[in-house]
N, C-alpha and C positions, 0 to 999 in steps of 0.2 A: 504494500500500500504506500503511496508516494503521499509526500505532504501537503499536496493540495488535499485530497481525500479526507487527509489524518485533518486537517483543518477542518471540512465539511462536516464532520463525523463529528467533532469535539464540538463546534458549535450547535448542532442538533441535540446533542448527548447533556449539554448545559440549559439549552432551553427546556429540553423534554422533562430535565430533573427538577428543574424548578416548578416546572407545571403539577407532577406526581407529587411533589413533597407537600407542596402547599392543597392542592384537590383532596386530598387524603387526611388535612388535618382536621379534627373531627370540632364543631362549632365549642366545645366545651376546652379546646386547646388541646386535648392527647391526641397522636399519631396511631393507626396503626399498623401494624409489622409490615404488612402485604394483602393488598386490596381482594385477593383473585386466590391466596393460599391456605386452605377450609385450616390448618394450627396456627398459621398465623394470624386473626380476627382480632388478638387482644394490642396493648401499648406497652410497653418493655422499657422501663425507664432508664436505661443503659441505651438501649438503641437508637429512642428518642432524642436522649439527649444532643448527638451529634446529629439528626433531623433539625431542632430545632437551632442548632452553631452553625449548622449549613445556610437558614434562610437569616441567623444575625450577620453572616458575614457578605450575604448579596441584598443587603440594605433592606432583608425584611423583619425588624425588630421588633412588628406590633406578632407578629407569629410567636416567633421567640418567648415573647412577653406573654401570649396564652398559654403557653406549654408550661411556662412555669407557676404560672397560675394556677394550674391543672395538677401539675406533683404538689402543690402548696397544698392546696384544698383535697388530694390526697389524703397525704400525711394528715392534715386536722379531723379530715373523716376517721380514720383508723389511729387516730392518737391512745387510743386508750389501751392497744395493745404494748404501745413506747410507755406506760404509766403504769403498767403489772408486772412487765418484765422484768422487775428489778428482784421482785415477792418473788416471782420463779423461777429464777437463778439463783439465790440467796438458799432456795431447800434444798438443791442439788437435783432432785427427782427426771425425769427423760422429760422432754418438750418436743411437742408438735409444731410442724408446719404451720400452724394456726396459728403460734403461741408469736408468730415474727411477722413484720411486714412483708408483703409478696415483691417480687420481683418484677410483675406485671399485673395488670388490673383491666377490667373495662373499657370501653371509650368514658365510661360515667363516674368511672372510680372503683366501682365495684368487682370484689374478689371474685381472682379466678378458682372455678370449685373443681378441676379438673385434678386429675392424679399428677398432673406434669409438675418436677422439681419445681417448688414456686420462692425457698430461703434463698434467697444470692441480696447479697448486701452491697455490692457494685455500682448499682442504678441509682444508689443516694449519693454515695461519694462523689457520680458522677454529676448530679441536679446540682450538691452545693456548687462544682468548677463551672457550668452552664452558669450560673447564678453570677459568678465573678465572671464571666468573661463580660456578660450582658451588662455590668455593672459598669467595668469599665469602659465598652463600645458608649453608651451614653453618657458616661462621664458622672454617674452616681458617686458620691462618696461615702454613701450609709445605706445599708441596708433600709428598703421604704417597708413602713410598719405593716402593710400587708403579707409581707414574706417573713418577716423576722420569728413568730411566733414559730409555722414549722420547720425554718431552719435552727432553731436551739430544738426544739424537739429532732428532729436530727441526727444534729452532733451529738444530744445526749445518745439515742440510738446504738451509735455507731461507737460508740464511745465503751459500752457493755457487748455489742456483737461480733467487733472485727477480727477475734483472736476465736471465735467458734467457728467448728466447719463446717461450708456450704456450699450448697453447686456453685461452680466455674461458669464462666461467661456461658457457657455451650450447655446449660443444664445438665451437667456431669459431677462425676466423683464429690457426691455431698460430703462424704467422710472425709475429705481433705480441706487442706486453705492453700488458696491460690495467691501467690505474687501477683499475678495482675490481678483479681481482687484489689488485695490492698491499697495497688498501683491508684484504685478508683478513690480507695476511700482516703488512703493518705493525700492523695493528691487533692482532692476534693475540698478536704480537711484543713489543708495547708493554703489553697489559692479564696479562701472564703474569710481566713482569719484575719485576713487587715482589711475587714469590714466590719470585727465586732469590737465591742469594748475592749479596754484593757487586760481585764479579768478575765474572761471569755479568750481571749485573742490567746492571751498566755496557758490556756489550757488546751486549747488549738493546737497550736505551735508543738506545745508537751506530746498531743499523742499525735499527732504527725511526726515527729521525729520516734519516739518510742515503736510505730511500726515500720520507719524505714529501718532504724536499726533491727528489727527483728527480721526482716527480709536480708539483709546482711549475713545474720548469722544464721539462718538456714538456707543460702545459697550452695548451692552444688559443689563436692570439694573441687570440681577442673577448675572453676575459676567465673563460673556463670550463674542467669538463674533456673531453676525446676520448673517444668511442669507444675505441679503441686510440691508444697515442703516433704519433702523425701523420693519425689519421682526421679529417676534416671533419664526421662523425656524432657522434649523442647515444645513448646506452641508459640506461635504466634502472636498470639496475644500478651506475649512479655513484653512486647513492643512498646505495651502502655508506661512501662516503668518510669521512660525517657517520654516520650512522646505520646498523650499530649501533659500527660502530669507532673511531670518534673523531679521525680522523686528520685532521680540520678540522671547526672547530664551525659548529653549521647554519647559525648568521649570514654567515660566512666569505665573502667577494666572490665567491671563484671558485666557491663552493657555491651562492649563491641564484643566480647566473649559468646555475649546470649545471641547475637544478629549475626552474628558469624555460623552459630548452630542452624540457622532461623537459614540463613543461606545456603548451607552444606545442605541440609537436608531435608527442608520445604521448599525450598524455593525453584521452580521449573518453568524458562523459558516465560521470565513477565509474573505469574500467576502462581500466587504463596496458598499453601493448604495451611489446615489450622494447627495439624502434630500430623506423627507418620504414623501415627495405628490410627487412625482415624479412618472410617468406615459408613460414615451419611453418606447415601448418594453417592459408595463408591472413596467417599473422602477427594473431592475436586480441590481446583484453585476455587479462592475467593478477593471479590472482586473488595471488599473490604479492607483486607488485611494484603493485599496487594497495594492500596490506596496510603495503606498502614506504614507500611516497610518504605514507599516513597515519600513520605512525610517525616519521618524519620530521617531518612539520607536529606534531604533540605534541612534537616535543622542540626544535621552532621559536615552542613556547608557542601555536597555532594551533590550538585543536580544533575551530572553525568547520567548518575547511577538513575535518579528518581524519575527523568523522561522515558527511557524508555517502559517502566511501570506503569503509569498514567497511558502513555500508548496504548501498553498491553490491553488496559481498562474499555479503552474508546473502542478498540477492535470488538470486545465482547457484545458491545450495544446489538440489540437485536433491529430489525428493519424500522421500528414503530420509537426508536429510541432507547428499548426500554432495557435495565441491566438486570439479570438473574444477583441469585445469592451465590450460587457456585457453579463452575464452568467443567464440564465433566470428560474437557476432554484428557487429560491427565488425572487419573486418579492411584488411590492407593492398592485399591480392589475393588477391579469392576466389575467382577460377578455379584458384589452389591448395588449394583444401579436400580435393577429392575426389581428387587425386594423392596427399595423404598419407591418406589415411581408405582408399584402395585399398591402399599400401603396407603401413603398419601398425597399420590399423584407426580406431573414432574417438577421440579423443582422451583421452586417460588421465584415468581416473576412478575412484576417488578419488585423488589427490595427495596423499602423504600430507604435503608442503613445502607444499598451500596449505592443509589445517588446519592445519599449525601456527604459520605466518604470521597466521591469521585468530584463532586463541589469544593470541599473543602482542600483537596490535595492540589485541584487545579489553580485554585484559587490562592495556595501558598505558594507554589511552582509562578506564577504572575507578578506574584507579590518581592519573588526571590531576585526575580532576572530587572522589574522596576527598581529594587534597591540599588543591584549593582550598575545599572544605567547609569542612576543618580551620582552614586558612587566616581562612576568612571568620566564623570561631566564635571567635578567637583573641583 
């Protein structure tokens, strides 16, 4: 494909995303997964949140500003579960799924009552850094008293759960704790705290550093991080450590250690899978954490590396624009394809997490070559 093409494509692939992202957000402000895929119906506030960072960064802020509206009044609907947990920790006794906020909800707010892993603590840590980015795009300096209430409910939250185990980004391995987890919530933790009081801020700061240093000391003896604390695997989604949360910079030993893994042995021709036993759909590229890994390399100062990525992304667009979740032409095992394309059809189409992954990386990739323009004119 010649770069006129890759142009044509990238333009259509940008408008198309903006048009899905925002058609799709529901009048009450939550997103949901995928318009057209019968398990995706619900809003994933980990997913969402980079839905809604996609339309703050192409100057749609009053969106942005619903969606967090929408996690706000959330969390105040189900606050009383963040008001017991303390009683049901305290006896020691087993706790149910029930006993924790979900990971996803309704368009309306309301729980989902389905058997699917619904503990992942992720989707908050990620609302508080959504929270601060929108803060500072408009130039807020305090937290406006609509939001304040459930973001201290929250940080309290997160503050009792981040050291228990719960599904991984992918509703997997609840018995374990995931680095990127943390990744969400330290980060979360840390980019929200020079927005509260002094007392608050300072207790912020405390366990945001208390969980990077605990990601620290259960990183992998090579010199990287885990899968989960104790895995001998890699995913993709460590990528979060660095990018976008900041919870070690992309130089960092134990970071180009982990995207070195993340390259040796996910990464294929453009298009990153999630881990290598991975088995959805075969375990394809995704068009996400493709989007991930070139976002990453741009704030590793690398845009060598992160155009051809973003390419890889634009080739994937189907004729209508629209991006899949994962691209099956490389997979792990594809005698898994047709097991889940029987189960629940084929693969989710549109995503509306890989427009806005492919927004936002294009949108940094823009932002990277305008600097050094500027730079170079200087």
């Amino acid at each position: 494909m010649d770069s006129t093409d890759i142009t044509a494509k990238r333009t259509l692939l940008t408008d198309t995303s903006l048009e899905i992202i925002m058609a799709h957000q529901h009048a009450g402000g939550a997103f949901v997964a995928s318009p057209s895929f019968s398990q995706y119906g619900y809003s994933w506030l980990r997913d969402n949140t980079y839905n809604a960072y996609a339309l703050l960064l192409y100057g749609q802020e009053e969106g942005t500003m619903r969606y967090l509206n929408w996690v706000s009044g959330t969390v105040l609907k189900h606050r009383l579960i963040i008001e017991q947990l303390p009683g049901k920790l305290e006896t020691g006794g087993p706790l149910a799924n029930s006993d924790f906020l979900g990971a996803r909800y309704t368009v309306d707010g309301g729980n989902d009552e389905s058997d699917w892993p619904n503990f992942q603590i992720d989707g908050y840590g990620s609302w508080l850094w959504l929270l601060s980015q929108y803060l500072e795009k408009i130039q807020l300096q305090e937290i406006p008293g609509k939001w304040l209430e459930s973001v201290h409910l929250v940080l309290q939250y997160l503050s009792m759960v981040w050291n228990i185990p719960n599904s991984d980004c992918w509703e997997e391995h609840p018995d374990h704790i995931h680095p990127s987890t943390l990744a969400c919530v330290a980060g979360g933790v840390k980019a929200i705290s020079r927005y509260l009081d002094p007392s608050a801020r300072a207790a912020a700061e405390t366990l945001a550093g208390t969980i990077r240093s605990f990601i620290i000391q259960y990183s992998h003896p090579s010199g990287r991080f885990p899968k989960y604390i104790g895995s001998e695997s890699i995913d993709a989604s460590l990528i979060w450590l660095s990018t976008p949360y900041k919870i070690f910079p992309a130089d960092h030993p134990l970071m180009r250690n982990t995207v070195k893994a993340i390259e040796r042995q996910i990464l294929e021709e453009g298009g990153v899978k999630r881990y290598p036993e991975d088995t959805y759909y075969g375990g394809g590229q995704w068009i996400i954490l493709s989007a991930w890994l070139a976002w990453y390399y741009l704030e590793e100062g690398s845009p060598e590396k992160a155009r051809p990525l973003l390419d890889w992304i634009i080739r994937q667009q189907k004729d209508d624009g629209t991006l899949p979740e994962q691209v099956l032409a490389r997979t792990n095992d594809p005698s898994m394809i047709r097991p889940w394309e029987e189960r629940w059809g084929p693969v989710a189409a549109p995503l509306l997490w890989s427009h806005a992954m492919y927004l936002i990386v294009d949108y940094q990739l823009s932002g990277y070559y305008t600097i050094q323009k500027e730079k170079n004119h200087a």
